[in-house]
C-alpha positions in Angstrom: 158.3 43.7 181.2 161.1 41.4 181.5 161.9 39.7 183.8 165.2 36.9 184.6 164.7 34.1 187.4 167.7 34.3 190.0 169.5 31.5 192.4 169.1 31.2 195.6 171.0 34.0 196.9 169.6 36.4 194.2 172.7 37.2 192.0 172.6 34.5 189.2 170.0 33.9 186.6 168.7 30.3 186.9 169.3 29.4 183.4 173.3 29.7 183.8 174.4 26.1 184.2 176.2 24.6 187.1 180.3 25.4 186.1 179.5 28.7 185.0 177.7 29.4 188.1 180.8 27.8 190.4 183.4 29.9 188.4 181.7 32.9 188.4 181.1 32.4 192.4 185.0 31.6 192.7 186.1 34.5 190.5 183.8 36.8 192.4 185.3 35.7 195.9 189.2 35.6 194.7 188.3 39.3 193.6 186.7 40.0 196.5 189.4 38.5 198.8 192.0 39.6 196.4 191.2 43.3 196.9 190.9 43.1 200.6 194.1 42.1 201.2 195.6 44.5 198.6 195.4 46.5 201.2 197.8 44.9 203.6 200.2 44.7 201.0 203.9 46.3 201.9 207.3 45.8 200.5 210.2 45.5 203.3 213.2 47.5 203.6 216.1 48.8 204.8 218.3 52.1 204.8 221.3 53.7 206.4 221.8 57.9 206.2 224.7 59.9 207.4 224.9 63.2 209.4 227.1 65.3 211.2 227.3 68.0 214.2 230.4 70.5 214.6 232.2 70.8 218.2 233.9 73.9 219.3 237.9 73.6 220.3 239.4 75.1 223.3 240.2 78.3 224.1 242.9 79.5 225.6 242.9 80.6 229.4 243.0 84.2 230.2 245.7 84.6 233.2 246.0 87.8 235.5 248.0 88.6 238.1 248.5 91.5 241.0 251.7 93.0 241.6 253.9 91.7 244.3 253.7 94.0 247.5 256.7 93.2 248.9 260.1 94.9 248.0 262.7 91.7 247.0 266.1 92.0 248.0 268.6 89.4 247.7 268.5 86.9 250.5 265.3 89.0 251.5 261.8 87.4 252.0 259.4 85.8 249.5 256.5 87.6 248.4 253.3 85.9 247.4 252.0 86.9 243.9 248.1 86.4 243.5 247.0 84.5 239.9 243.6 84.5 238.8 242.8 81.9 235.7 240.0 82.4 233.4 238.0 79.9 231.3 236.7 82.7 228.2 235.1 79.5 226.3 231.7 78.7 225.6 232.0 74.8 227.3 233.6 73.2 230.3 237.2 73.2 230.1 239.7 71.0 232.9 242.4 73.1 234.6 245.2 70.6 235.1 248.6 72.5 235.7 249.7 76.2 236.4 253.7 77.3 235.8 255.3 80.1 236.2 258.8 82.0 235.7 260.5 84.9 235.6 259.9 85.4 231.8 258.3 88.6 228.9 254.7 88.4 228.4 255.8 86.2 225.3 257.4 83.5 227.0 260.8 84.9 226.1 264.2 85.3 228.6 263.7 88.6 230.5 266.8 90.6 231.2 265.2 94.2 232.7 269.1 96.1 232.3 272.6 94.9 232.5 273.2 92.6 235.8 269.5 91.6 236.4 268.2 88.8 234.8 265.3 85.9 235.5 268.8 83.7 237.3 268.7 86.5 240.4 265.2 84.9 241.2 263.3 81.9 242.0 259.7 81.2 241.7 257.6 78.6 243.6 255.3 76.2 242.8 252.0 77.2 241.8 248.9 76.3 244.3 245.0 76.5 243.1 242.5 74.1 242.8 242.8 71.7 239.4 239.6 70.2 238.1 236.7 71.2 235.2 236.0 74.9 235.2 232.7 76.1 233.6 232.4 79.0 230.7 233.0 82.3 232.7 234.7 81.0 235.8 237.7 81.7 237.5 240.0 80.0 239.6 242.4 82.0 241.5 246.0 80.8 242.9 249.3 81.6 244.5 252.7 81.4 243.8 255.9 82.6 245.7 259.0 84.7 244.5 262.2 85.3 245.8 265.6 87.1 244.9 268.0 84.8 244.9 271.7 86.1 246.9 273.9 84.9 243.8 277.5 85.2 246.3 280.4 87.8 244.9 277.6 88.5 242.7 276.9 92.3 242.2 273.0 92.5 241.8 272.7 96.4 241.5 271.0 95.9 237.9 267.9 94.8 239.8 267.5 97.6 242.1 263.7 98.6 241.3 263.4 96.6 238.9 259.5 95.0 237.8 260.4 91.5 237.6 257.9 90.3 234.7 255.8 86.7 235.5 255.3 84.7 232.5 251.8 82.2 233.7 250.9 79.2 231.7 248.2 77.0 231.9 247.0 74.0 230.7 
């Protein structure tokens, strides 16, 4: 059987001599040590990215309006004409400013027939309440019109005429 003498801590045979044994102790413990903290080891850093999200745009209010009850005649009395603004978008939109005239449905001069035209009446201004409305909402406002008594004037080309409101929002 063989059989090797050992140090005191039991991992060195006795007949190593003394600056072997000291390296071998020191090599063993930088290993040791070395590996441990191997483990700690990071690398710093730093990085920028990009990205990106899409917003919607406005959409244009929807504007309705009833028919004026009250027959206009020149000099006669106003009539009140009911407005009701829509917001048709998906987000909030701000209702600043309401106008209206005598106008086609494009924006346009109206002239119904010969000797009626949007100069034999004037409109008021616009009332409702400005301010955010929300997706789906409505505001609803009011606005006067009157035929205007134009003097030596013949006005017979508005005789039951429908005088055409042109509303526009903003």
């Amino acid at each position: 059987m063989f059989h090797i003498d050992t140090d005191i801590w039991g991992i060195m045979p006795k007949h190593i001599n003394r600056k072997k044994r000291v390296f071998a102790i020191v090599t063993a413990a930088v290993l040791v040590l070395g590996g441990g903290s191997a483990a700690f080891a990071y690398w710093t850093t730093t990085g920028t990215g990009t990205g990106s999200a899409t917003t919607g745009t406005t959409v244009n209010w929807t504007i309705t309006s009833t028919t004026a009850g009250a027959a206009l005649t020149p000099g006669g009395p106003t009539d009140t004409v009911t407005f009701i603004v829509t917001n048709p978008g998906t987000g909030v939109q701000n209702l600043a400013a309401v106008t209206t005239a005598v106008a086609n449905a494009d924006g346009t001069p109206w002239v119904a027939v010969t000797g009626c035209s949007a100069a034999d009446y004037t409109v008021g201004t616009p009332t409702f309440t400005t301010g955010n409305v929300n997706p789906g909402a409505t505001v609803t406002g009011t606005v006067t019109i009157q035929m205007i008594n134009r003097a030596a004037v013949n006005q017979d080309g508005c005789k039951l005429a429908t005088v055409p409101l042109y509303f526009t929002a903003s």
